[in-house]
Structures are given as structure tokens and as C-alpha cells.
N, C-alpha and C positions, 0 to 999 in steps of 0.2 A: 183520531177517534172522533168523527163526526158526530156521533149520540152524545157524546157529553156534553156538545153545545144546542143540539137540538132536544134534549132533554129541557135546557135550559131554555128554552126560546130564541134560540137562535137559527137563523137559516145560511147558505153560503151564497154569497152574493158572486165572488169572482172565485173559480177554481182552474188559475192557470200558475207559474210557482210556485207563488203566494196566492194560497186560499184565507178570502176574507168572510169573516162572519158579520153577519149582523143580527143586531136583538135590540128591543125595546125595553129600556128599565123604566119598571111602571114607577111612580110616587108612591111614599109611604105612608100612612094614617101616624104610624109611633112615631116616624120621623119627623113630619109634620108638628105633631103634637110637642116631641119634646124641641124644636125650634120655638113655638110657642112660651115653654116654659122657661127658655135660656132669654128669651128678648122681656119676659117678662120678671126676672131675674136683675135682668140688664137694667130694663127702667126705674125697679124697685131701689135700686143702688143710684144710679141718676136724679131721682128725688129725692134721695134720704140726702146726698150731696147736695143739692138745690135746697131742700129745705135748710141746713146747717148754716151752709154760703147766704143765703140771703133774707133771714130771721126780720121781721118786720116790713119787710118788701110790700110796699103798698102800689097796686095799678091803678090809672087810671080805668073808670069803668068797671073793673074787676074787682078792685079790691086788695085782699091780702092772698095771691092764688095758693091754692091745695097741688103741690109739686106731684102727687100721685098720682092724679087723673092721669099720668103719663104711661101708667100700666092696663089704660084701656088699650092704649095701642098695638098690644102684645100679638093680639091674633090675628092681626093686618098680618104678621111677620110669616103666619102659617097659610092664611088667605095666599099670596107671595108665592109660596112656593107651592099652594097646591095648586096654581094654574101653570107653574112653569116647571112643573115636576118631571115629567116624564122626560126622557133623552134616548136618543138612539146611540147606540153602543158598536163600535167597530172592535173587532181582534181580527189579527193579522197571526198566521201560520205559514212558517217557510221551513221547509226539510230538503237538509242537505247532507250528503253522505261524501265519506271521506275515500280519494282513486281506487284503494283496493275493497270499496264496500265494507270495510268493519265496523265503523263506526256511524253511529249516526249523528249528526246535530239539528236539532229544534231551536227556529228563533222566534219566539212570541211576544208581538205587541198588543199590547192593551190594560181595561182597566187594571187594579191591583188587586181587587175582591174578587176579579171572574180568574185570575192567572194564579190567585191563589187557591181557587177554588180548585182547578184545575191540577197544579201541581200537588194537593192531599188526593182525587181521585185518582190521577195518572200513576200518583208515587213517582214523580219523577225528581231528580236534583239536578242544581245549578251545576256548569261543565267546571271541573275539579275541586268540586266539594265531594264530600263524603258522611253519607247520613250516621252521625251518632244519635243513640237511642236512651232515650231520657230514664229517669230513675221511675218512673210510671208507666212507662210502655211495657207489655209484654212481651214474649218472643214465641209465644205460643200460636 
């Protein structure tokens, strides 16, 4: 099903057994943002430890340093990734059917967010699994 991936921005790069996709995964502002929040999280714990550990710490020049100024650094961390955000994305599709044509098998490589994506639109299941349906699903 070709539209699923070109829906998604994807185009087909090679279509000979294996048809490959390609797609650009843009960067995320919330993703971004919340890196931001986790490294400044991260620092805020790194000082509270630095201040504790070394209480009277006097520098040369400095003084008695303030361990916090460490949580300016935080949005370097989003800075970071928002110049290295983006990546191109491969998925790999191979369809192979069994001598008397009954059955078919699909082998899919790639991410795990677009293969999952993929397997809730397709409805498809893993080969001898068998979909049980949750105490929340309908069957309507």
C-alpha cells in the first residue's frame, strides 16, 4: 500500500524485490523543548549535589561559586538538536508468497514509530500471533 507511506512523506526510492522508502523526519519544537527541560532538570540535580559536596568552596578569582548558573546551559541541549534534527528515514518492504500462492509474507524494516504506525493502519499481525481484543475495543 504505497499511499500509506506517501501520505506520510514518503517517496519510493528502489522498487525492485525490495521496495525502499524514503522520508524526511522533520525536528520537533515539543521535542526540543522538552530535551530542554530534562537537561535542565539534570543540571538542577548536578548543583543541588555540587552545592551539598562542596559547602564553603572558595575559588581563586571567583569566590564562593553559585553551582546553579549550571542551568543556564540547559538550552544549548535544545539549541543541539535543533540543528541536528532532522534525519532521513529508510523502510525496507519485501513480499513474498508461499509455492502454492496462499499465503503471503511481509518483511518490514525500519523505524518502530512508522512500523507501528503502519501495522494499526494496515491491521496487520505478527506471523503466528493472533489478535486478542482488549476489554475496550468494540466489535461493532
Amino acid at each position: 500500500n504505497y499511499g500509506l507511506y506517501e501520505a506520510n512523506n514518503y517517496e519510493v526510492v528502489e522498487a525492485g524485490e525490495v521496495i525502499t522508502f524514503r522520508g524526511l523526519i522533520q525536528k520537533s519544537t515539543s521535542q526540543a523543548f522538552f530535551l530542554v527541560f530534562c537537561t535542565l532538570l539534570g543540571m538542577a540535580s548536578l548543583a543541588l549535589v555540587l552545592q551539598i559536596q562542596f559547602q564553603g568552596l572558595t575559588l581563586p578569582l571567583i569566590g564562593e561559586p553559585n553551582w546553579f548558573y549550571l542551568c543556564l546551559l540547559s538550552p544549548y541541549a535544545g539549541l543541539y538538536y535543533w540543528q541536528a534534527g532532522d534525519r532521513v528515514d529508510d523502510i525496507k518492504v519485501k513480499l513474498a508468497s508461499n509455492d502454492e500462492e496462499t499465503e503471503n509474507e511481509v518483511t518490514i524494516e525500519g523505524n518502530d514509530e512508522e512500523l507501528d504506525r503502519m501495522w494499526r493502519a494496515l491491521e496487520l499481525r505478527e506471523k503466528g500471533m493472533v489478535k486478542v481484543e482488549g476489554l475496550l475495543e468494540s466489535t461493532a
